[in-house]
LUMVOTOR-512716 format. One line per field, with one value per residue (C-alpha): x, y, z. Coordinates in Angstrom, 3 decimals, padded with zeros to 6 digits. Example, Ala and Ser with C-alpha at 12.3 -4.5 7.8 and 13.67 -1.06 7.14 Angstrom:
# LUMVOTOR-512716
c1	(012.300_013.670)
c2	(-004.500_-001.060)
c3	(007.800_007.140)
This chain:
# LUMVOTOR-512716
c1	(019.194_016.617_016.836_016.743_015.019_013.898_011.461_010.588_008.860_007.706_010.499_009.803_012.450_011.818_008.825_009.491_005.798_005.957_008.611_012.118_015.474_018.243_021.426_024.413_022.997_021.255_018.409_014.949_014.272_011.515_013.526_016.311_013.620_012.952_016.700_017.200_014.273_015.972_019.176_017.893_016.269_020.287_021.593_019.313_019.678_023.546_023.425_021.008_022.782_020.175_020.509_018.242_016.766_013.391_012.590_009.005_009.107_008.373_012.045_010.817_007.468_008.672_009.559_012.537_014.356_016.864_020.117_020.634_018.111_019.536_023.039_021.293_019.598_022.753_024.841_022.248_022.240_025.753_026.244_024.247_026.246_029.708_027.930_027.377_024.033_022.129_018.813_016.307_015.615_011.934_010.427_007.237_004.915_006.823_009.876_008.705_009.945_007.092_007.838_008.432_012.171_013.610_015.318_013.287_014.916_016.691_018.296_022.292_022.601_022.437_024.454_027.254_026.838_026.313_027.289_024.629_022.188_019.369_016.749_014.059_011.874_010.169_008.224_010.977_011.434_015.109_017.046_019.743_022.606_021.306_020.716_023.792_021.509_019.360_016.016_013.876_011.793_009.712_009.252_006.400_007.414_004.928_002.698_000.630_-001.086_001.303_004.138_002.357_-000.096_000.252_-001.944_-003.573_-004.530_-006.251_-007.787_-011.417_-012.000_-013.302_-010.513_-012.354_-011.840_-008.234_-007.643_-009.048_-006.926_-003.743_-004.657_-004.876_-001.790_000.085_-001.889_-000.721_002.733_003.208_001.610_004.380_006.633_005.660_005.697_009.043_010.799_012.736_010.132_013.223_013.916_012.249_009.763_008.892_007.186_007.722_005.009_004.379_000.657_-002.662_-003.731_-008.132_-008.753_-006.020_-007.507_-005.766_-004.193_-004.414_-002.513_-004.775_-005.980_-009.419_-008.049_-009.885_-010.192_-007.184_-004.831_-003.460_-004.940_-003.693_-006.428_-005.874_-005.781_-002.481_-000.524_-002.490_-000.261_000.679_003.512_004.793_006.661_006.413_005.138_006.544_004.610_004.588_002.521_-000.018_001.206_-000.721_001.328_-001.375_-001.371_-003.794_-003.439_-004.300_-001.846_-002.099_000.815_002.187_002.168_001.261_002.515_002.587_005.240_004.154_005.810_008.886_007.591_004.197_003.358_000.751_-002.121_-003.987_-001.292_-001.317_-003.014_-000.401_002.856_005.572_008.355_009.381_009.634_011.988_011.297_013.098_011.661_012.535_011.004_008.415_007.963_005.202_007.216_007.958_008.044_007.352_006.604_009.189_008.425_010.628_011.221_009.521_009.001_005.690_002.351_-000.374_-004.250_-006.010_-009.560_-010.608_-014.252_-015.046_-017.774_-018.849_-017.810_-017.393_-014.654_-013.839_-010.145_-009.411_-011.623_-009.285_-006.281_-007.398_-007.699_-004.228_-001.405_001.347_004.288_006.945_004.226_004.178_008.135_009.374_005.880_004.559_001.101_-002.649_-005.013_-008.232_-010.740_-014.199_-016.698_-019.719_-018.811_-019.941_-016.746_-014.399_-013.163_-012.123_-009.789_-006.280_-003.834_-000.823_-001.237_-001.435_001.758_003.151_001.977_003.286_007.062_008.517_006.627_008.488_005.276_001.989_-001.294_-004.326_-007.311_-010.487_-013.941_-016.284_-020.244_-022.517_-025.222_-024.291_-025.951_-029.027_-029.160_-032.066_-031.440_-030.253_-033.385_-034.455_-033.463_-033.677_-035.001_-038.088_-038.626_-041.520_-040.520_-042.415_-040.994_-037.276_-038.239_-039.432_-036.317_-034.541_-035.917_-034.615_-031.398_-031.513_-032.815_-035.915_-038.286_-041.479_-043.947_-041.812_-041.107_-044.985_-045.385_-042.755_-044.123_-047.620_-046.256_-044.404_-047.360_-049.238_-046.195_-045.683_-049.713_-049.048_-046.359_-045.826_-043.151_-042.990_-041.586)
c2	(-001.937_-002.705_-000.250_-002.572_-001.080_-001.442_-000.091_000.163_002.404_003.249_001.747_003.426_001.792_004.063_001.688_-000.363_-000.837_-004.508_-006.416_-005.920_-004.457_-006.404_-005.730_-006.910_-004.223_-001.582_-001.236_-002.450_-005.634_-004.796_-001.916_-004.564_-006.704_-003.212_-002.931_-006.764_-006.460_-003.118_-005.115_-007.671_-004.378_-002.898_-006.538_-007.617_-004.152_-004.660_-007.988_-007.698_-004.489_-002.476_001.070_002.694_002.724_004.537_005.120_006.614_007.998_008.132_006.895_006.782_007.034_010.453_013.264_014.105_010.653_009.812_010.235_006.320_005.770_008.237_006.266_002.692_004.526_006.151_003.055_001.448_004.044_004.538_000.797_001.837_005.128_002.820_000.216_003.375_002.797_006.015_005.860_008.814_009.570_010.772_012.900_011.689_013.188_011.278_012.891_016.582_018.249_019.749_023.264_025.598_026.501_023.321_020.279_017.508_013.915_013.206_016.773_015.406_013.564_016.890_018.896_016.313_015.457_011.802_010.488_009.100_010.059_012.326_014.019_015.232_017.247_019.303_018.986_017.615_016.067_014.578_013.651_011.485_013.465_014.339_010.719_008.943_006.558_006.223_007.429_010.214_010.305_012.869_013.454_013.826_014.396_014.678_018.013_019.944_023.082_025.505_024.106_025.299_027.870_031.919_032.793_035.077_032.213_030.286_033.012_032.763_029.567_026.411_023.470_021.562_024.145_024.602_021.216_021.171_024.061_022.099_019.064_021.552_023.036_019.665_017.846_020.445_020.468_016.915_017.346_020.120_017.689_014.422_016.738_017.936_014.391_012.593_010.262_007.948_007.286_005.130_007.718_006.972_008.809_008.460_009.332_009.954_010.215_008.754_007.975_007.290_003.943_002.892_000.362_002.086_000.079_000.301_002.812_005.095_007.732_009.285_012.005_012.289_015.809_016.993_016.154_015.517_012.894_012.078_011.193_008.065_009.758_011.683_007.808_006.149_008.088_006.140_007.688_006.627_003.472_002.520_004.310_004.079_004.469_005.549_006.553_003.432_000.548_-002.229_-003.484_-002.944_-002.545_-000.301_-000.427_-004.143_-005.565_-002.095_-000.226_001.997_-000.429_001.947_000.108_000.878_-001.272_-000.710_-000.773_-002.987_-004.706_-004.686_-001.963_-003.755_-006.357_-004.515_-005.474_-008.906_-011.145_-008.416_-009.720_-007.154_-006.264_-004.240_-004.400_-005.030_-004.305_-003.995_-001.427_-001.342_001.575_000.877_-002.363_-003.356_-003.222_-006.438_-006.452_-008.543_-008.244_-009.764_-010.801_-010.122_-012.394_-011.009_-011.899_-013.926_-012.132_-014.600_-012.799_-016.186_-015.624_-017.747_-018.467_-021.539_-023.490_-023.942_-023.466_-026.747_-027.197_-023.395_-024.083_-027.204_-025.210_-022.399_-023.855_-026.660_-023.603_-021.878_-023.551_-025.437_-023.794_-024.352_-022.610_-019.793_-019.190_-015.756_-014.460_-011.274_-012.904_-011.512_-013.592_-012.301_-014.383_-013.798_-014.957_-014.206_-012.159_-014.854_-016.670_-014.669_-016.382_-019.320_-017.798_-018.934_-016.369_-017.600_-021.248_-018.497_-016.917_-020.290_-021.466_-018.101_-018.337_-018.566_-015.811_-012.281_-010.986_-011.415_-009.145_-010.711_-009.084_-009.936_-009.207_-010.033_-010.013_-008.100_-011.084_-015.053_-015.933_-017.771_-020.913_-022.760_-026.080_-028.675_-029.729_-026.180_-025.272_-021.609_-021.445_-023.308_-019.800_-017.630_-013.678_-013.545_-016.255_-015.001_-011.392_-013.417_-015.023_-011.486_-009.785_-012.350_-012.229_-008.918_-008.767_-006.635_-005.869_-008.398_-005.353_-003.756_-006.752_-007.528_-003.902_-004.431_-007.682_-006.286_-003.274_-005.837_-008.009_-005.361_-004.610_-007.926_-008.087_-005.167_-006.773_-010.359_-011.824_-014.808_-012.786)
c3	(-028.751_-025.473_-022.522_-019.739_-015.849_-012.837_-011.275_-007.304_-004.743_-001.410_000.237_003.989_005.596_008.726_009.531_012.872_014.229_015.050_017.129_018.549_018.075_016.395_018.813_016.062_013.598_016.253_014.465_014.516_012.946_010.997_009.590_008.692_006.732_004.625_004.366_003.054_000.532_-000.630_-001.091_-003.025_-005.390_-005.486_-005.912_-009.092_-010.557_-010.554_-011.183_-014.427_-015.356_-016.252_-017.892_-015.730_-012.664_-011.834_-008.050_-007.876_-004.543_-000.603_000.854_004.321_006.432_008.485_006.868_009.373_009.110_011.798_010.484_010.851_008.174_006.017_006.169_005.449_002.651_001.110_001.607_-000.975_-003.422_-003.363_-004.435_-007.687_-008.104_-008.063_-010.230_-012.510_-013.459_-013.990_-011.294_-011.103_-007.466_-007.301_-004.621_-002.889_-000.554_002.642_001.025_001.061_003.952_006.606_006.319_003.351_002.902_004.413_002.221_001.203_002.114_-001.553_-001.458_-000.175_-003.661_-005.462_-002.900_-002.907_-006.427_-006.251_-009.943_-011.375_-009.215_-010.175_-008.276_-009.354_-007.146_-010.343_-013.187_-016.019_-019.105_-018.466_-021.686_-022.145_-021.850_-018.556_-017.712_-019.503_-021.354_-024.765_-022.248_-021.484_-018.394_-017.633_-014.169_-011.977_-008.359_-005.422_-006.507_-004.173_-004.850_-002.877_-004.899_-008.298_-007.409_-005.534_-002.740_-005.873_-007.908_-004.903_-002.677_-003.073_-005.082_-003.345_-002.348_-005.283_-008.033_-007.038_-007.719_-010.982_-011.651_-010.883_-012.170_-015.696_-015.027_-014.637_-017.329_-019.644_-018.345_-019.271_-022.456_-022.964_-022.241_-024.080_-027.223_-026.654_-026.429_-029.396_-030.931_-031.736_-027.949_-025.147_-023.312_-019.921_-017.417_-013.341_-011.110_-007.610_-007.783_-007.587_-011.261_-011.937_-012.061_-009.073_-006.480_-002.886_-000.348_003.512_003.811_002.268_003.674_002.570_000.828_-002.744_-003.010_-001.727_-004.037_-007.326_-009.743_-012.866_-015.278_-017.486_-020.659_-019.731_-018.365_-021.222_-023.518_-026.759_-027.520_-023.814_-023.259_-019.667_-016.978_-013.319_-010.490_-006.566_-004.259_-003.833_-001.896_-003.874_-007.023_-010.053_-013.690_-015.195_-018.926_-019.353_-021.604_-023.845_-024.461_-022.350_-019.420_-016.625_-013.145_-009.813_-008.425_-004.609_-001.877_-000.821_002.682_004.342_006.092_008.278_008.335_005.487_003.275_004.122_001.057_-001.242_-002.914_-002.707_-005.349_-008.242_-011.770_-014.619_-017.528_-020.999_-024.193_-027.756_-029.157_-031.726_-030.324_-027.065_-023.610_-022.131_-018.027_-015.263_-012.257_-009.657_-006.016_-003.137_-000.189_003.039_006.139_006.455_007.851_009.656_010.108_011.490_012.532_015.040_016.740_019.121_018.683_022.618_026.490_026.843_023.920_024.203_024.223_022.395_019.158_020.055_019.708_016.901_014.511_014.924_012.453_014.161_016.024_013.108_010.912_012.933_013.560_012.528_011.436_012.179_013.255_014.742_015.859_015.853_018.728_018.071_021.119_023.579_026.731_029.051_027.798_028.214_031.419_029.461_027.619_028.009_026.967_028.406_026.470_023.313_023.586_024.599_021.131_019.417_021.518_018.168_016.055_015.525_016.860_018.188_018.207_020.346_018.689_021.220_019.553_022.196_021.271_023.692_024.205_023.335_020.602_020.315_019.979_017.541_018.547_015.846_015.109_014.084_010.161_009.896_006.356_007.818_010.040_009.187_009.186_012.329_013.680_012.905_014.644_017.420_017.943_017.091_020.084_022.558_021.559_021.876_025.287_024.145_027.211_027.046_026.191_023.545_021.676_021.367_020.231_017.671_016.896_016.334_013.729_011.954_011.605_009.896_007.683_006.774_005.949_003.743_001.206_-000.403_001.626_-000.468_-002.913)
């Protein structure tokens, strides 16, 4: 018999950096578009009736979520605790709470005993009669080096050896565990990691180095059968079409304009064991990001190229929406802003990006091709753009000629 799930992450539904406040509901409306793409997660999960349901992690952006949020949250799960579908509540890094001794985010579903609601905040290999289904999942919550490692173990060794240290330590923990499981049941493993090989989104942060990376070989498992991931907001498989799939779902909405060529979604995804997992990948509706780049040709037609590059008013309507205006400083008193937002009245939001250039730029003439330019010619041309004082720019000129003498620049 299949075992039928779904898989999501990195819902943040705390996120509310872009518009307005929606007064029927009293929240922000960008935290009620992460709210309706979670429903439609709850409302396919019932609706298909899966056996399991794997969250990998990172609930909200804050770490000390309003109580509001924690309510909209609960509301959601609690429709897939009465639907009584087992779903394995993961803790991310966003989860974790900011001082030691203090409850991470997930921790009221264990308190109150939500039925079939599991956390899992540790290294775990759950079983089925923990889960109520024919699975095992072995869980890999957010890890960081105080959660695994003394003060002893660390003092004196470099940040990069104490990494290498825990990445042993949990690469051999999940070996532990793999070997332990039933070889007659569907294996999974959730994650809430960065995994070698993972192209990072925007909303990554340069932090190689500083924590945990699973290496391929340990996801790449064959005796896995799917593996769930969180952490990374860009949806990505990295297994190919090998077997285990290993998936990052990523996250629900976007975040922000470094998100915006990305679909967003979760996965379903149904295992027979002995037999190569069959998932898909499915997209949620969201609300509609515009990044238009725009750059005039000329004073004269400044605003007419301006506006003849921006997509109609109906296009725009209920987009989150940036225009970035790229032009020299000399024009910048052309610039109509207020026949802008006239033409954005409709859009949920709108972020004037100005990149003005230092100099205008030069101007060949039409009659001048630039491929017909000698080197010296180009450099020439280079220095007067760049406003390069009379007697330095012969100087330069002069060393460049003797460079240029020195090397085949037909080459």
């Amino acid at each position: 018999m299949s075992l039928r799930i779904l898989h999501f992450a990195d819902t943040h539904i705390d996120i509310a950096n872009y518009g307005r406040y929606d007064p029927e509901r009293g929240l922000p409306v960008r935290v009620v578009d992460f709210l309706d793409a979670l429903d439609q997660i709850v409302d396919r999960a019932i609706e298909e009736k899966v056996d399991l349901v794997l969250f990998a992690g990172d609930v909200y952006k804050d770490r000390n979520p309003q109580p509001t949020f924690q309510r909209e949250w609960g509301r959601r799960m609690m429709r897939l605790s009465q639907a009584g579908i087992p779903t394995i509540l993961l803790v991310g890094n966003h989860d974790v709470a900011p001082a030691t001794g203090r409850a991470h985010t997930l921790q009221e579903f264990r308190t109150l005993a939500v039925p079939h609601m599991h956390v899992a905040d540790r290294l775990k290999l759950w079983g089925p009669e923990e889960l109520g289904c024919a699975a095992q999942v072995v869980a890999i919550p957010w890890v960081s080096r105080h959660q695994l490692m003394t003060r002893e173990e660390t003092s004196g060794k470099s940040l990069n050896d104490v990494m290498l240290l825990l990445e042993e330590r949990v690469t051999r923990g999940i070996e532990q565990m793999v070997a332990q499981a039933d070889p007659t049941l569907p294996l999974l493993m959730v994650a809430h990691a960065s995994v070698q090989g993972a192209v990072y989104g925007s909303e990554r942060q340069v932090m190689l180095g500083h924590e945990l990376v699973l290496s391929g070989k340990v996801v790449k498992d064959n005796r896995l059968d799917y593996v769930a991931l969180g952490h990374i907001h860009k949806h990505q498989s990295l297994n190919g079409g090998a077997q285990p799939p290993v998936v990052y779902a990523g996250s629900i909405e976007r975040i922000d304009f470094g998100e915006v060529k990305e679909d967003k979604g979760y996965v379903l995804a149904e295992i027979d064991k002995g037999e190569k997992t069959r998932w898909s990948f499915e997209k949620l509706k969201t609300r509609t990001y515009l990044d238009l780049r725009v750059e005039p040709n000329s004073a004269e037609t400044f605003m007419v190229d301006v506006m003849g590059q921006l997509p109609p008013p109906e296009k725009v309507a209920g987009a989150v929406c940036r225009v970035q205006l790229r032009y020299p400083r000399d024009w910048e008193s052309l610039l109509d802003e207020a026949a802008l937002q006239a033409h954005f009245a409709e859009a949920f939001s709108l972020q004037l990006q100005k990149h003005i250039e230092a100099e205008k730029r030069s101007r060949l003439g039409d009659t001048v091709a630039v491929e017909k330019l000698t080197p010296l010619q180009l450099l020439a041309t280079y220095w007067q753009t760049k406003e390069v004082e009379s007697e330095e720019a012969e100087a330069l000129q002069s060393l460049a000629q003797e460079v240029l003498a020195e090397v085949d620049v037909s080459a």
